[in-house]
N, C-alpha and C positions, 0 to 999 in steps of 0.2 A: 220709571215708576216701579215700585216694588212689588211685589207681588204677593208678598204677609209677611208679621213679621212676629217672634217669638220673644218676650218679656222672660227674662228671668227678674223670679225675685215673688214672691207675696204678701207684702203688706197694701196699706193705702197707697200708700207711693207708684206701686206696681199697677194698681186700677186707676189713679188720677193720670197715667201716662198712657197705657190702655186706653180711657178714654178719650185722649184727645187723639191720641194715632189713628183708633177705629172712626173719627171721622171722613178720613183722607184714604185710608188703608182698608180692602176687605175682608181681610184675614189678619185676625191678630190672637194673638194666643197668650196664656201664661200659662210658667212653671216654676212650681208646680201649682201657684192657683192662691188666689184668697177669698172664693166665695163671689166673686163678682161674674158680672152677667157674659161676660171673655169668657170664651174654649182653655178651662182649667187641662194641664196636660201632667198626668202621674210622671212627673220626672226626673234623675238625680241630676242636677246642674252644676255639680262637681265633673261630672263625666262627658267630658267634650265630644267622644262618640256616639255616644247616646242622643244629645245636641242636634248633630249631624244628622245620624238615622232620622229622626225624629222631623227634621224640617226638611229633608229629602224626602219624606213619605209624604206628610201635609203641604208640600211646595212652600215653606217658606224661606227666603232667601234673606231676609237680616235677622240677629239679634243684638238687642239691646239690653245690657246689662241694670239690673236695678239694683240690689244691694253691695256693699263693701266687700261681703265676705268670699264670694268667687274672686273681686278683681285681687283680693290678695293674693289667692293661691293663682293668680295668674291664668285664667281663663279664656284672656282673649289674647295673650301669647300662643294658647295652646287651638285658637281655633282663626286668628285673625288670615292666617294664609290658604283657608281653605272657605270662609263664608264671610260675609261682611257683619262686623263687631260694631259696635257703638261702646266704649267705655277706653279707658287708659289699661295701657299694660301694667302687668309688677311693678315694671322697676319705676312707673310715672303715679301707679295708688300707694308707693311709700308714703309721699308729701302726705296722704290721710294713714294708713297704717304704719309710720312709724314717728310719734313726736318729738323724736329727737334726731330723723333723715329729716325734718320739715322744718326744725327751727336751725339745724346746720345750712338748709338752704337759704333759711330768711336772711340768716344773717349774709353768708356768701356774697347774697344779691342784695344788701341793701333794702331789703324789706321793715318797713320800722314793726318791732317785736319788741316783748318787752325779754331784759334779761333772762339767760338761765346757764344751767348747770346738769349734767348729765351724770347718774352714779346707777351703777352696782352692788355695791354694800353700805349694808344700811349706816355703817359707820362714818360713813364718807359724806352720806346724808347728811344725818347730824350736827355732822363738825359743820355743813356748810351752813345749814340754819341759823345755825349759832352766832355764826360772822358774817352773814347777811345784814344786812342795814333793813330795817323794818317797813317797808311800805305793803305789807302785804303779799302773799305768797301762796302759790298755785303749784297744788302739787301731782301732777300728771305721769301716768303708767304709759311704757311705751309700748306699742303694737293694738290691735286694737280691742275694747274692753266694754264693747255690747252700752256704752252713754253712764259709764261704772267705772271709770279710769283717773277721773276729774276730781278733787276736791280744794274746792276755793277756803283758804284757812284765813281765822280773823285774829288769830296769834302764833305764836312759836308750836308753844306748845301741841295745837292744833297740826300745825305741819311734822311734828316730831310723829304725831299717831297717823296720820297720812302714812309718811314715808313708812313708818313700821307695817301696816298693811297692806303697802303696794308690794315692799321688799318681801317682806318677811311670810307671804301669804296665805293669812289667817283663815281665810275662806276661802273654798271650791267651789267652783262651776259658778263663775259671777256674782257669789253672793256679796252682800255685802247696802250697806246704808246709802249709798248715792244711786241715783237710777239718772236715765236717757232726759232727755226734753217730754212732755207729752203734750207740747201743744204750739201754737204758732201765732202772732200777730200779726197782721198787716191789714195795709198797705204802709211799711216803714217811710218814713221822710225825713231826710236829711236835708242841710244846706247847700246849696251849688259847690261853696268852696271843698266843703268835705267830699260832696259827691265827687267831683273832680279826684281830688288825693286818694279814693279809694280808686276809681278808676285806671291811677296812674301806677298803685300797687297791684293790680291784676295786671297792666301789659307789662311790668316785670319780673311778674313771675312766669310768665309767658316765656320771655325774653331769655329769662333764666335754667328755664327747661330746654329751651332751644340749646343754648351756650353749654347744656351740658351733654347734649344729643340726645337728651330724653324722647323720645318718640311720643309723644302724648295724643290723645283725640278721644273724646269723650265731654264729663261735665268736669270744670271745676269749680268750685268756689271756697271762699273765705268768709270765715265768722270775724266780726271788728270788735275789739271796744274803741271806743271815741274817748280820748284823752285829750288833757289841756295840751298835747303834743298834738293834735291830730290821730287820726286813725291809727292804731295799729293790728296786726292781725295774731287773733288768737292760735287759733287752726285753721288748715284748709281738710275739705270735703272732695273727693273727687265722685261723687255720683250723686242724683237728685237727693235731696234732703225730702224726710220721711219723718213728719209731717208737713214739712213745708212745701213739697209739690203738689199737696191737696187742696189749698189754698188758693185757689183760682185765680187771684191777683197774678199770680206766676202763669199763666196762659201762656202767653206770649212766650214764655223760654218755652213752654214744648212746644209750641207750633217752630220756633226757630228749630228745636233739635227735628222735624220731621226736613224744613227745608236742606239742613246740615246731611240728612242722610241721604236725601235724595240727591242732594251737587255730588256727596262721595260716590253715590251706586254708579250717576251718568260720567263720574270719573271726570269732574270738570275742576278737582280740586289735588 
């Protein structure tokens, strides 16, 4: 059993995990904090020493990672051999920070995706638009872009001013006309057969991370659209979705992520 455990991250996402952990846990912490009723902790969560100090002073012995932007810069590479980590390393949060490491992998492994094309100048864009066959076109920034990287286009043209503002980077510090999700539906239901085919594209990409010796351990998951193909996967997410872990239909995955850390800590996995 653990003996507390430290939250990075501060949004709802970070309190709806908070709260399910401090039922089980009596010490739990966030950093740096988002106003909830948890021991907010003034922290830089860039700084894996700091981490350390910090839960060797308060005797906490896990952390678990909540948003994107630590496991990019590789946080729990930087702390996994020395405290027990809950999240994927670097090179396993590409599949979320980088969309063009994520759909090299779909394709790799047989993941149904839909088409794409990867460029650097904007010209090379273009000309592809151009000779693309028309069913509509998504035109996605790779690395990752605060729910501001995405623009679904309903013509050419449309994707031509996409590509010019992802390329060509018209705005600073994320600005720009598309923003994140800000909200969440559930309880989603699908049909058995579909449930199944999505099922069977998460143990491949499992299978897939394996085959490539990705060390992975943490969340992952997949956003779908359901086509008259079946499922295929838009993105993958490697840490709880924010809004969507506040949504208490999702229960049950944090209660599994507590059982998940407790088999890691008694080393029975």
């Amino acid at each position: 059993m653990t003996s507390g455990i430290l939250i990075l991250g501060s949004g709802g996402r970070e309190h709806a995990i908070a709260w399910k952990l401090a039922q089980t846990v009596q010490k739990v912490r966030i950093a740096p904090g988002n106003g909830s009723p948890f021991g907010a902790v003034d922290l830089d969560i860039s700084d894996p020493e700091a981490i350390l100090a910090y839960c060797a002073q308060d005797g906490l012995d896990l952390v678990v990672v909540g948003p994107e932007i630590p496991l990019a810069q590789g946080i729990v590479d930087k702390l996994q051999d020395r405290i027990a980590i809950f999240g994927p390393t670097q090179e396993g949060a590409r599949l979320e920070t980088s969309k063009a490491f994520a759909k090299t992998f779909m394709q790799q492994n047989g993941i149904p995706t839909a088409e794409f094309a990867e460029f650097t100048l904007l010209a090379d864009a273009l000309n592809y638009i151009e000779r693309c066959s028309w069913d509509g076109i998504v035109v996605k920034a790779d690395g990752l872009a605060a729910g501001k990287g995405v623009v679904v286009c309903t013509n050419k043209e449309e994707a031509r001013e996409a590509a010019r503002n992802i390329l060509q980077r018209l705005l600073e510090k994320d600005a720009g006309p598309n923003t994140g999700g800000m909200g969440v539906v559930g309880p989603v239901t699908v049909p058995k057969a579909i449930d199944e085919q999505i099922s069977a594209i998460l143990h491949q990409t499992i299978k897939g991370l394996q085959e490539q010796r990705i060390f992975y351990t943490g969340i992952i998951y997949a956003g779908f659209m359901i086509t008259s193909k079946g499922p295929y996967v838009l993105e993958y997410n490697c840490r709880f979705g924010d809004p969507e872990t506040e949504l208490f239909h999702l229960i049950p995955m944090t209660s599994s992520l507590f059982m998940l850390v407790q088999r890691l800590l008694m080393g029975s996995w």
